[in-house]
N, C-alpha and C positions, 0 to 999 in steps of 0.2 A: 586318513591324514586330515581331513577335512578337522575334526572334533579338535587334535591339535593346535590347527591353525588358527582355527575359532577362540579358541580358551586364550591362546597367544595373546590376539588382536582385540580382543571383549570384556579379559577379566577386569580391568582397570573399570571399564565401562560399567560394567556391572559389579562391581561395588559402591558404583558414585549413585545407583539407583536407577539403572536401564530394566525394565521390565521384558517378561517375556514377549508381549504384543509389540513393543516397539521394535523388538530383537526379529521378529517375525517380520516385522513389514521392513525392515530393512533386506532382509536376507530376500523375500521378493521382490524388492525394486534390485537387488542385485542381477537375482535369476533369469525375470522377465521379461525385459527387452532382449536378451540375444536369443530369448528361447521362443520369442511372437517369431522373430526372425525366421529361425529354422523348421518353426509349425507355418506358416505364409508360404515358406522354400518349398514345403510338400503340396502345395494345393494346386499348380500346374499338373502332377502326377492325378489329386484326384478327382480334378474335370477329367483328365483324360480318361481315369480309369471308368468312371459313369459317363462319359462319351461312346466310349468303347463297349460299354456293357457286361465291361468287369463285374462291376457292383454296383445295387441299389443306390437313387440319390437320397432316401430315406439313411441308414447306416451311416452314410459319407455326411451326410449334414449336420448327425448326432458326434459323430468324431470329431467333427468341425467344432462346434460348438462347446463340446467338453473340453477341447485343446486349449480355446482360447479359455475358457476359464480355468484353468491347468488345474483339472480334475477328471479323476479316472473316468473313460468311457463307459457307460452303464451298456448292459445288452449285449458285450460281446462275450470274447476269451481276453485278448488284452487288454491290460490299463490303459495303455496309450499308443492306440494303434498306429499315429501317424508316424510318431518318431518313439521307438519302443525305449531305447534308453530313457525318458525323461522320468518314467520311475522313480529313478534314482532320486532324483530330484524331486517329486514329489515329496519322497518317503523322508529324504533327507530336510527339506521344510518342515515336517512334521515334527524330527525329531530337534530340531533346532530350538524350539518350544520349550525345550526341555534344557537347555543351555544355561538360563539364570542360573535354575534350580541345582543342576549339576557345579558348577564353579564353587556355589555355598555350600553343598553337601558334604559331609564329614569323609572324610577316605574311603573309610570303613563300609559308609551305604554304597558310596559309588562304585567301591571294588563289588558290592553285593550285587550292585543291578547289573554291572555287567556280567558277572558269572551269571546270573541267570537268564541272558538275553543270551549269554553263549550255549547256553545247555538248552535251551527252548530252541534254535537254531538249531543245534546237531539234530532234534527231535524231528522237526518240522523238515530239514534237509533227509532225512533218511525215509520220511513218511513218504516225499515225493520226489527223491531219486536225482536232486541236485541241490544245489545253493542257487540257481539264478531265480529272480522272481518278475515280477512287468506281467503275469495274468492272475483275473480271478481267482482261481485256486492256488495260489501262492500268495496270496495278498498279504497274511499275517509273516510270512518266511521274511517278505524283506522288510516289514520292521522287526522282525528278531537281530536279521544280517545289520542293520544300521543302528539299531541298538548296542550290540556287542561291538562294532567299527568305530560308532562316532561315542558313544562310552571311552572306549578304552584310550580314544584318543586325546582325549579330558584328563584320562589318569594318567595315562603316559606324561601327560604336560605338566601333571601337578608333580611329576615323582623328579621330572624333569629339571625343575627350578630348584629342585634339592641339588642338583648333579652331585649324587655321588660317586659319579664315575665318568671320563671322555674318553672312549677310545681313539686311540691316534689316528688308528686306520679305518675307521668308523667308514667314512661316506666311500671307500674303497671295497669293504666286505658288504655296505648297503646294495652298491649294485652290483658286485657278483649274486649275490643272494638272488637280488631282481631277477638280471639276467639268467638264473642257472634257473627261476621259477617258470621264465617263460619258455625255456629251448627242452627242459626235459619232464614237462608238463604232460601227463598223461592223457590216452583220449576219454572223451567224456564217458565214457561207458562206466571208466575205471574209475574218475577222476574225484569220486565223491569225498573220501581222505585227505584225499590231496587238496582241495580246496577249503575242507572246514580246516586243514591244518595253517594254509597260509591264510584263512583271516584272523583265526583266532590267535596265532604265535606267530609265524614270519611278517607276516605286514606291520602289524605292531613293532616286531625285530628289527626291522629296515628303516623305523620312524626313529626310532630309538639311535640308532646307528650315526645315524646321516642327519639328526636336529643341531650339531653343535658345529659344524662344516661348515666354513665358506669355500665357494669356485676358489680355485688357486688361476690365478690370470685374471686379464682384462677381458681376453677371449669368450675364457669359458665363461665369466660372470655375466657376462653379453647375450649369451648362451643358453643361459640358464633362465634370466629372464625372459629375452624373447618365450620360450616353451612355456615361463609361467603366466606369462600375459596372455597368449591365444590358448591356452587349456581348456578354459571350460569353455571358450567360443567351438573351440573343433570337439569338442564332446557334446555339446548343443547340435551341430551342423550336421555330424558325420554319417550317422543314419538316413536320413532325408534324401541327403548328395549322392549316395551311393545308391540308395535304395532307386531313383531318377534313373543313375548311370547302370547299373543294373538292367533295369529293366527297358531300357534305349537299347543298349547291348542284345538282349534278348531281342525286341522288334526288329532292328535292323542286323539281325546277323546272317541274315541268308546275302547281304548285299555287300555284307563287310568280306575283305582279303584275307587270305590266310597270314595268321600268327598276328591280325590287328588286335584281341582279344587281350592280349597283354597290356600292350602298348595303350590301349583303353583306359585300362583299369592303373597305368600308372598316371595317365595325365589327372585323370579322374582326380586321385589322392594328389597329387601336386594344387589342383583346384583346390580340393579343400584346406589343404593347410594353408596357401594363400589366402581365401577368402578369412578361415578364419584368423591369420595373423592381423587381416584386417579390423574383422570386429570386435577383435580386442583392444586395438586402438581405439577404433572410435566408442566401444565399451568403458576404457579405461577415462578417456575424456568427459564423456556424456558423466563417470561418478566424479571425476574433478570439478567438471562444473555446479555439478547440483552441490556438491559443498562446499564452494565458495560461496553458493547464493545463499545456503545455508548459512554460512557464516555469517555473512553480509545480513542476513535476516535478525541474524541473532545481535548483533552489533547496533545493527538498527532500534532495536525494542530496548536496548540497555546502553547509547549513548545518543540523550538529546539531539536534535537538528542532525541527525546521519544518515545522510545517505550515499548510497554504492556508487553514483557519480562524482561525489563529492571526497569520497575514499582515492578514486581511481587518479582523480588530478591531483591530490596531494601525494598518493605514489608514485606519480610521475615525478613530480618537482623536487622529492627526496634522492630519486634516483639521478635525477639530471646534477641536485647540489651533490651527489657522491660522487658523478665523475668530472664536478667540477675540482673538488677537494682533493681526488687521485690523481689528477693530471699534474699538480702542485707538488706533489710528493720526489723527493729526490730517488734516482735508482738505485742510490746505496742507503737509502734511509734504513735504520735498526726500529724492526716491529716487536721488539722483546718487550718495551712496557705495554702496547697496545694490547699482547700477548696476556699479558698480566691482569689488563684490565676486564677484557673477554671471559677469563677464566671463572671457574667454578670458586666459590667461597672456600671452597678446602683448596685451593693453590693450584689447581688440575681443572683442564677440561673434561666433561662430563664424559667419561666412558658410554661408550655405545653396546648395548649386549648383544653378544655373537649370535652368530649361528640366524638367526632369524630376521624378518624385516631388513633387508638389505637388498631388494629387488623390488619390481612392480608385479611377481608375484606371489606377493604372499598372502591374497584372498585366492580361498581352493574356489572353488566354485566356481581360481582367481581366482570357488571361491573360491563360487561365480562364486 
């Protein structure tokens, strides 16, 4: 979904002349605070665990330090031993690089690299008995997997903006699809079909489905958001939290009551969707801010004598003269010419295009 959302929110950007390094450092200021967050959340776990004599403070200071420069752990099995999801994330930075390049790309290349990230993938999955990757010896597997994922979600987007087709029932058969992937999902033993099948054709199927759908309600649109704004916070967090409560559980279970085990491991996940509903707020703030300073920056270098204080008391004294001017207005006053004057040159207000950017999340990642 990711590569969709991107292409969505970029393409403009990248015709005006955003380069790939720019494209990059944003996509890490995006990533990088809620994910310092979640790698800081595991480091009470590893004093304890070289307190305890788990492990080496040699190893735990090497994980440390590759963490914070979110870059794969040398010397073990896994890439990122504190919080093993962040892979994804690495991998997914990586190929983000590749985002310019892909938007400008003829059809034809893009549909080419993706079959061959899809075919090098089924290779690479069958050599070693799954799709997941996060160690050394899968290291190439999940750039194939994100290759063929964030590909095809570029094509999808580009075949998209043709729509030659919406199905009605579209975001209805999207999560049955979902739903039927997740309840009658094989054990891994089995599972190896079954998963090069749903990256390669059901996930794409479901993006497809469910791109031209708005929530029906206020509820669900409420809904929907919330889940899109703490996404990639509870996918940064979730490992670490658990991996803590987890292993608490373990220490003190000869002290815990019967049937507390459950009840554990529910508060536990109630914690973390909390904390992260949290950090996506203040996630979502911390990038409003920085681009208004942004703006403000930009404003400043392109109009004489400006500055952001000086912005801020003229926006006040605009807003105070509009509810001076509204309080003036009669309650049956006719807005039909103001209506008029608002309006787009072609005698219409400017249509807003469905389906997407209609919440606060439509960075996957968020996007983070």
């Amino acid at each position: 979904m990711s590569g969709f959302v991107l292409a969505h929110a970029f393409s403009a950007r990248v015709a005006g002349g955003l380069t790939a390094r720019e494209f990059v450092a944003l996509r890490l200021r995006r990533f990088y605070p809620v994910y310092l967050i979640a790698t800081v959340g595991w480091l009470p776990y590893g004093i304890w665990s070289v307190a305890a004599g788990v492990r080496a403070p040699g190893p735990v200071a090497i994980d440390i330090v590759s963490a914070l420069l979110f870059l794969p752990a040398p010397g073990g099995f896994w890439l990122f031993p504190l919080n093993l999801p962040a892979w994804t994330l690495f991998v997914e930075l990586v190929a983000n690089a590749l985002l310019p390049w892909a938007i400008k790309a003829r059809t034809g290349a893009l549909a080419s690299c993706v079959a061959a990230s899809a075919l090098l993938l089924i290779a690479l999955a069958m050599a070693h008995g799954g799709v997941e990757g996060g160690t050394w010896p899968t290291f190439w597997l999940g750039f194939a997997r994100a290759g063929t994922s964030f590909g095809a979600g570029i094509l999808l987007h580009r075949l998209w903006r043709v729509r030659p087709g919406r199905p009605r029932y579209g975001a209805a058969a999207a999560a049955v699809a979902l739903g039927g992937a997740l309840v009658f999902h094989p054990d891994p033993a089995d599972a190896l079909g079954f998963d090069l099948a749903a990256i390669i054709v059901l996930f794409p199927a479901i993006i497809w489905l469910g791109a031209d759908r708005r929530p029906p309600g206020r509820f669900i649109a409420g809904l929907c958001s919330w889940a899109g704004g703490m996404s990639y916070a509870l996918y940064a967090i979730h490992y670490p939290l658990l991996q803590i409560a987890r292993h608490g559980e373990l220490y003190f279970a000869p002290a815990l009551p019967a049937g507390a085990v459950p009840v554990i491991g529910i508060i536990a996940i109630g914690v973390i969707v909390v904390l992260a509903t949290l950090l996506g707020r203040v996630d979502d703030g911390l990038r409003r801010a920085r681009r208004n300073a942004l703006g403000s920056e930009r404003l400043a270098n392109a109009v004489p004598g400006f500055s952001p204080r000086r912005y801020v008391a003229f926006a006040l004294r605009s807003v105070s003269k509009r509810r001076e001017r509204t309080s003036e207005v009669p309650a049956n006053a006719d807005f039909s010419e103001f209506q008029k004057v608002r309006a787009a040159p072609g005698g219409e207000p400017p249509a807003r295009e469905p389906g997407l950017g209609t919440g606060r999340g439509g960075d996957v990642t968020g996007v983070a």
